[in-house]
C-alpha positions as CSV (number, residue, x, y, z in Angstrom):
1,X,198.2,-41.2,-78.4
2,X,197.3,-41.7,-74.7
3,X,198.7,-40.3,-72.1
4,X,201.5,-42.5,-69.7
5,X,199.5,-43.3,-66.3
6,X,202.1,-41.8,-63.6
7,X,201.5,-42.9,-59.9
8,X,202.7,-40.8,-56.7
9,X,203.5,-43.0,-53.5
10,X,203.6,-40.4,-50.7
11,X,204.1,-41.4,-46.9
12,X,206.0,-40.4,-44.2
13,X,209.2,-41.8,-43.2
14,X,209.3,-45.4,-42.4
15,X,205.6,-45.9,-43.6
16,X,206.8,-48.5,-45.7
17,X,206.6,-47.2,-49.7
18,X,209.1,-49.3,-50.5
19,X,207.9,-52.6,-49.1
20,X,204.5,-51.7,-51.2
21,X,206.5,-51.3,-54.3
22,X,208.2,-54.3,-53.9
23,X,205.0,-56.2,-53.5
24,X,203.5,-53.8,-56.6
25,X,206.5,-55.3,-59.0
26,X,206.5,-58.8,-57.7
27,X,202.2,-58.8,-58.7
28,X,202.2,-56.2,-62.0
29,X,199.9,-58.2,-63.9
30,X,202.4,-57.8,-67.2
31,X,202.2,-54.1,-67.0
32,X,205.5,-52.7,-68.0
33,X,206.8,-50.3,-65.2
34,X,209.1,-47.6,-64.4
35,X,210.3,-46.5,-61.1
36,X,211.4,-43.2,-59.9
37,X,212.4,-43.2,-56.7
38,X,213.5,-40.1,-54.4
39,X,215.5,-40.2,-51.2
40,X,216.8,-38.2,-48.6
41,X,220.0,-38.8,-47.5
42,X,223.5,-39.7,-49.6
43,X,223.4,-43.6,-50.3
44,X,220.2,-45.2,-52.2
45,X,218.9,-48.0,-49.8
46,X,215.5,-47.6,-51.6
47,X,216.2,-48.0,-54.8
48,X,218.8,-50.8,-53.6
49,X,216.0,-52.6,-52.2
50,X,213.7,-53.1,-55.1
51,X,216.6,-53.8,-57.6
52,X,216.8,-56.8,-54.4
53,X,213.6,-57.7,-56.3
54,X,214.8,-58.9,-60.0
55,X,211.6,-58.8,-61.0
56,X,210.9,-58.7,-65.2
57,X,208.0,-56.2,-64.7
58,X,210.6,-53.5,-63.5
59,X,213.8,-54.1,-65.1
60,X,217.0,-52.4,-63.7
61,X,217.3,-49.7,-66.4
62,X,213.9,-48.6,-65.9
63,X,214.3,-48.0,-62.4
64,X,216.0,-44.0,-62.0
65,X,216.7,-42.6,-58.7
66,X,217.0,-38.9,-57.6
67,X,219.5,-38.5,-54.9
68,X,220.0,-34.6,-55.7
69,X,218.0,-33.6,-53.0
70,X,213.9,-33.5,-52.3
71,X,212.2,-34.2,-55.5
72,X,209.4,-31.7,-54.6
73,X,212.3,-29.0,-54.7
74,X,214.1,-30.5,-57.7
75,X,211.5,-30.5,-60.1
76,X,212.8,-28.3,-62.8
77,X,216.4,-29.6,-62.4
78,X,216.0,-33.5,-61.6
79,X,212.2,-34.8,-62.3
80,X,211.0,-33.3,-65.4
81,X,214.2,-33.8,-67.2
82,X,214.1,-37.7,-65.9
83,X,210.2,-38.0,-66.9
84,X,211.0,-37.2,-70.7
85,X,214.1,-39.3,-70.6
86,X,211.5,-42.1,-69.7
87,X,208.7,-40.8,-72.1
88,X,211.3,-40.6,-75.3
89,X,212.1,-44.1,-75.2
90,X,211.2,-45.9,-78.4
91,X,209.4,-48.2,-75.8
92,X,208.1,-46.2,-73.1
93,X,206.5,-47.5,-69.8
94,X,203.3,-48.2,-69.5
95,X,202.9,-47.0,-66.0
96,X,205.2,-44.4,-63.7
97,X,205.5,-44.8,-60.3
98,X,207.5,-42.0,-58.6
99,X,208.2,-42.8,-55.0
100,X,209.0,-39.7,-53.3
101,X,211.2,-38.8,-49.9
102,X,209.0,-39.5,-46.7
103,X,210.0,-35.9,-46.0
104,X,208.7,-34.8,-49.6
105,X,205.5,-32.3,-50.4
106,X,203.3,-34.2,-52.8
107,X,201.5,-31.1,-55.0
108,X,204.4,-29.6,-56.2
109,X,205.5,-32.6,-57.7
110,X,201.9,-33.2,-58.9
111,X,201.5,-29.3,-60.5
112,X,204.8,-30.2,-62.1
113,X,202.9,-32.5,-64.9
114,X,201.3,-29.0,-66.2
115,X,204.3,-28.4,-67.3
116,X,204.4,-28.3,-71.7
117,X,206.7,-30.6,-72.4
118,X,204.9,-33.6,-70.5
119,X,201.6,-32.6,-70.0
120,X,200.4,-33.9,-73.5
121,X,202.2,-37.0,-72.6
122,X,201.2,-38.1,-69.3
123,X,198.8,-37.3,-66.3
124,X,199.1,-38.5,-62.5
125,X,196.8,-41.6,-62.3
126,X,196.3,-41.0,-58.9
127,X,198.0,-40.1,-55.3
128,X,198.7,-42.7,-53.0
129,X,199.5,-41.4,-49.7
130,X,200.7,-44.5,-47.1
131,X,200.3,-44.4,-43.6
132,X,202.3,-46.4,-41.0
133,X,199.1,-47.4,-38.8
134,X,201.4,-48.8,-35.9
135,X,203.1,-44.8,-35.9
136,X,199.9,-43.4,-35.4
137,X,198.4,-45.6,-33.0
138,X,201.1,-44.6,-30.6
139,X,200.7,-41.2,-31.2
140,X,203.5,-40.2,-33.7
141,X,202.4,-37.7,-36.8
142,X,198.9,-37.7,-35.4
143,X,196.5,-35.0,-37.1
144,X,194.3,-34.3,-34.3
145,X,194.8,-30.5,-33.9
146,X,193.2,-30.3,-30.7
147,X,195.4,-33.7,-29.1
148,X,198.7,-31.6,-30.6
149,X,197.5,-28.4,-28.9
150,X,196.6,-30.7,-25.3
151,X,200.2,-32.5,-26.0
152,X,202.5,-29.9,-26.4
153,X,200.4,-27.4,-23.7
154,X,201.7,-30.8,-21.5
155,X,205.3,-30.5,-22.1
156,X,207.0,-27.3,-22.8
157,X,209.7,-29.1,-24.7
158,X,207.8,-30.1,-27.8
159,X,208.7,-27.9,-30.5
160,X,205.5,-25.8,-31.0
161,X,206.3,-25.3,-34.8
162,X,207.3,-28.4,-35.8
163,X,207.3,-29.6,-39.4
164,X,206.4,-32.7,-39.1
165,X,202.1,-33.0,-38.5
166,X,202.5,-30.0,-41.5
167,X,204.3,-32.7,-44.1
168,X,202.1,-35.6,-42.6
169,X,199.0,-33.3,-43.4
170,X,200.5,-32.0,-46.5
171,X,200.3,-35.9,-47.8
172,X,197.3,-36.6,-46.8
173,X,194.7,-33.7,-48.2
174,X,196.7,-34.6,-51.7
175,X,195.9,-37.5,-51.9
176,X,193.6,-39.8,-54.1
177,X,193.8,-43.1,-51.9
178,X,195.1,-43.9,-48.5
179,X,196.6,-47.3,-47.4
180,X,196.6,-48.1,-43.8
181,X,200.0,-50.1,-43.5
182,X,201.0,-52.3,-41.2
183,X,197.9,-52.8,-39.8
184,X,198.9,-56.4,-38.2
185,X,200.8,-54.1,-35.6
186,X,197.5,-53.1,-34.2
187,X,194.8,-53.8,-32.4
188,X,191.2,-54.0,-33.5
189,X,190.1,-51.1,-31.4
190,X,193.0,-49.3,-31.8
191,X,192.8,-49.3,-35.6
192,X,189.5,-48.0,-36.1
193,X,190.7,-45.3,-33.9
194,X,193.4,-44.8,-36.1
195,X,191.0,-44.8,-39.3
196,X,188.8,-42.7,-37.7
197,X,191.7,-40.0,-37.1
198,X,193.6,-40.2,-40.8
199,X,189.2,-39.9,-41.9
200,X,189.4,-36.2,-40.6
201,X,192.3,-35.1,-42.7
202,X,191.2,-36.6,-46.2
203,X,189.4,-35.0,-48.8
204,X,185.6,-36.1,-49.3
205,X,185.4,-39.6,-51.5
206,X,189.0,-40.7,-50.7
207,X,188.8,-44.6,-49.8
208,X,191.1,-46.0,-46.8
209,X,192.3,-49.6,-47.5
210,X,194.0,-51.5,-44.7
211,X,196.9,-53.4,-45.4
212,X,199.8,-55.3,-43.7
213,X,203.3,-55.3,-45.2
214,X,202.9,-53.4,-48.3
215,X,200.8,-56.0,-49.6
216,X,197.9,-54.3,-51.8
217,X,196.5,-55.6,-55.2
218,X,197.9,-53.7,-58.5
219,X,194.3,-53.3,-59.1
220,X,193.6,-51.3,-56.2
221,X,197.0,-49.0,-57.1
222,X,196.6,-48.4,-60.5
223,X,194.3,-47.1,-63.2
224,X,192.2,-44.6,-60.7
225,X,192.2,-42.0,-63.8
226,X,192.4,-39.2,-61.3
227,X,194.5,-36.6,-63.5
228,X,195.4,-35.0,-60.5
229,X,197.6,-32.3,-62.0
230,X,193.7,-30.5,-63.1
231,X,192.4,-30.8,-59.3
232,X,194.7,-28.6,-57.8
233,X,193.0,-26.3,-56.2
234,X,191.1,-29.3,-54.2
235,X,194.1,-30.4,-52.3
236,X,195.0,-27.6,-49.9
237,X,198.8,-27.6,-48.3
238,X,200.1,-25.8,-45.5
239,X,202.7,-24.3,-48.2
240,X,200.5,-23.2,-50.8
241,X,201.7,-19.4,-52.2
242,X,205.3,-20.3,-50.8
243,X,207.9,-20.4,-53.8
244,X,209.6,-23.8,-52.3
245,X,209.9,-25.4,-48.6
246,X,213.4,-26.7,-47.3
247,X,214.6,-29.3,-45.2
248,X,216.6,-27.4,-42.9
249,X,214.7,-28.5,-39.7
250,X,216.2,-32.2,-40.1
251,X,219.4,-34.0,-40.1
252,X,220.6,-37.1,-42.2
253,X,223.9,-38.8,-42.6
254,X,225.2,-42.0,-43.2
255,X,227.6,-44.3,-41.1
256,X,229.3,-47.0,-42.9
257,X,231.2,-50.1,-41.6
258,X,232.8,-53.2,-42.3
259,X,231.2,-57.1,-41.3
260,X,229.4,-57.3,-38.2
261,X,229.7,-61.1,-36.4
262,X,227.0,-60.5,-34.0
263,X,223.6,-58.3,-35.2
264,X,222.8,-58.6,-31.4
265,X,224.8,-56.0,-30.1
266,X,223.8,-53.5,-32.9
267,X,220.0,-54.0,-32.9
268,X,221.1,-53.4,-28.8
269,X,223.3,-50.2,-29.9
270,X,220.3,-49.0,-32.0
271,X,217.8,-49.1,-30.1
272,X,219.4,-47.1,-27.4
273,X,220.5,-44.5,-29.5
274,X,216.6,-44.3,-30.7
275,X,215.8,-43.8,-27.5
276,X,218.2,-41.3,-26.4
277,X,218.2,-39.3,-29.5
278,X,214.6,-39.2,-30.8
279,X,215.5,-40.6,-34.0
280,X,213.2,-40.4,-36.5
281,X,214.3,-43.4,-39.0
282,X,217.3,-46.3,-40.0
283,X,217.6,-47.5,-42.5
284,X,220.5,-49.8,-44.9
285,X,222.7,-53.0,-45.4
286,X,224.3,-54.8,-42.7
287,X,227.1,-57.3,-43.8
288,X,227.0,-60.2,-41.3
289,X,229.9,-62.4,-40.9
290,X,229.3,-66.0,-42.3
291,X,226.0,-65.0,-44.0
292,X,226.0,-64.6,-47.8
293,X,223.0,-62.1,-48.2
294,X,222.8,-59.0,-46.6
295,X,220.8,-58.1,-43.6
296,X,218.3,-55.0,-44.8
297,X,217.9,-53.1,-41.5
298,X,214.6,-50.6,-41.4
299,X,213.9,-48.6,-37.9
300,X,210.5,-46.6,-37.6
301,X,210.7,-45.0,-34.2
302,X,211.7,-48.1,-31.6
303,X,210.7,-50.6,-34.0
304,X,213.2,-52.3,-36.0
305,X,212.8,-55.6,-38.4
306,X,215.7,-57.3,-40.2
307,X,215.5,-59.7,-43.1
308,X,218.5,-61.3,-45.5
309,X,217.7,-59.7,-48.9
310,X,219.5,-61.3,-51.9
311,X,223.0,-62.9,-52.0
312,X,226.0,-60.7,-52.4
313,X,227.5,-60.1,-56.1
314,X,230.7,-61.3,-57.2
315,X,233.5,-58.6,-56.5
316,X,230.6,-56.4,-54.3
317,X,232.2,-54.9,-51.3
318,X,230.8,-56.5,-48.5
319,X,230.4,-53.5,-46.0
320,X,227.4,-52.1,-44.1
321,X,226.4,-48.5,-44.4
322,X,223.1,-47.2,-42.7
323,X,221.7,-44.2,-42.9
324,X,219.9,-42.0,-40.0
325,X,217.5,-39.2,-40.3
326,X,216.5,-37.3,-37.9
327,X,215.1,-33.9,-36.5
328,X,217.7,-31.2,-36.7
329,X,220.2,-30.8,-34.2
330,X,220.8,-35.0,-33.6
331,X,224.1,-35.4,-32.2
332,X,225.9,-37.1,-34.6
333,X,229.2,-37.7,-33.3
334,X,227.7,-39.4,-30.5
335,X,225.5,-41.3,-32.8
336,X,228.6,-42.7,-35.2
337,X,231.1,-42.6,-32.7
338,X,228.8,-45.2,-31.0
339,X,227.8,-47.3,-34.1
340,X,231.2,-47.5,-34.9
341,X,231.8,-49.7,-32.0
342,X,229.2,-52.1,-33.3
343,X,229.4,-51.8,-37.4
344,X,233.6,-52.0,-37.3
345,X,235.9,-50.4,-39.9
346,X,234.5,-49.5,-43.3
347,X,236.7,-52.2,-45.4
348,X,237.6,-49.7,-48.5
């Protein structure tokens, strides 16, 4: 028997994995899929999202989602258990794709399929790592050692150890194929800057494809025929010899609220708290009085977009909930006390 193709979306937070998957069910092709999504933080806006979709290619029992923690540190307990639940079905998948955390290290998860009892049974098609070109335009995740060293020389305050050009790294040198999102944020110039930057951080023979919402062909996704679990020793990580990594260095709660009657004032609230407390990413549903879809809300840095999803179920709660992510030591009683004002009572 063949092995079960399994893809790894990888991308930092906010680079828009789960728009790409969206647009991946909506065009399969016929290709039955399963989804295994990771996130960090307690409510499951992702895998929320791309049930939105109702699409036949990815129906709702075939879509799992970890919310036990990073899926890079869960392996034994959460993923491998959840990958032969999928591969014992009389009717297995033809195709895995495991979206994991923005804050997740892709090769353990990838050295995890050398493990017995699913190596015979499936191999990783390929690593996709995506890449919010907007982010690094402006200078965010940037993998320029020397403009790091020059940037935080600059300003004492950066935190000389931080985490976060390590993970963005970390995704990069695993990877098998590298999509430029949100490329329609940017300007030529800019762009091929941008390119030209993420070019210095991938392994030789790794292609860059441009894209703008999410919007690649399956084609392009699948069917690579990497097995990446054998190449190991090609994708170097600033973790490698280290037992696991943790996620101590950031913060992430959620805030949860009744109807809002004006999104106004809470994009307003938002983006001031962005400002003032360097926070990394929003994300979630906003109920909106008088509207009978709710109002997905995704913030990258300062930008934040809005769009109705699908219409509200019969005898679903209609409450808001978002959830914030940041670096550690965010202020969060400032944080909810303020989008409390905005979000009003949680109706339960």
């Amino acid at each position: 028997m063949s092995k079960v193709p399994a893809t790894v979306i990888t991308g930092f937070l906010g680079a828009g994995k789960t728009t790409l998957i969206r647009h991946l069910l909506q065009n399969a092709g016929g290709r039955r899929l399963a989804l295994v999504i990771n996130e960090f933080g307690d409510v499951g806006v992702d895998g929320d999202l791309v049930r939105g979709c109702n699409d036949a290619a990815c129906p709702e029992e075939d879509i799992v989602e970890l919310a036990n923690g990073c899926i890079c540190c869960t392996v034994a307990d959460d993923f491998l258990p959840t990958m032969q639940k999928l591969l014992d079905r009389p009717n297995p998948p033809e195709h895995i794709i495991i979206e994991t955390s923005g804050l997740a290290l892709p090769k353990p998860l990838v050295k995890a399929f050398q493990w017995p009892d699913i190596r015979t049974r499936t191999t990783v098609d390929g690593v996709i790592a995506l890449i919010d070109a907007d982010a690094v335009a402006a200078g965010r995740f940037a993998t320029d050692e020397a403009a790091l060293a020059a940037a935080r020389a600059a300003d004492p305050s950066l935190d000389h150890d931080s985490p976060l050009e390590e993970l963005f790294e970390d995704q990069l040198a695993c990877a098998d194929l590298v999509i430029l999102n949100k490329t329609d944020l940017v300007a030529a110039d800019a762009l091929g800057a941008v390119e030209a930057e993420i070019g210095g951080g991938i392994r030789s023979g790794v292609r860059i494809v441009r894209a703008a919402q999410g919007a690649v062909d399956a084609a392009v996704l699948l069917g690579l025929g990497v097995g990446a679990e054998d190449d190991l020793d090609a994708r170097p990580s600033h973790h490698d010899g280290e037992e696991d990594h943790d996620h101590d260095d950031f913060d992430s709660f959620v805030v949860k609220g009744g109807k809002v009657a004006d999104i106004v004032p809470l994009l307003a609230a938002l983006e001031r708290l962005i400002a003032e407390h360097d926070i990394l990413r929003v994300k979630g549903m906003v109920a909106v009085a008088g509207k009978p879809a709710r109002l997905v809300l995704q913030g990258v840095g300062p930008r934040i977009q809005t769009h109705f999803d699908r219409a509200w179920g019969a005898g679903e709660p209609r409450r808001s909930h978002l959830v914030v992510i940041g670096q550690k030591g965010l202020d969060r009683a400032a944080i909810e006390a303020k989008l409390a004002q905005v979000l009003g009572a949680d109706p339960r």
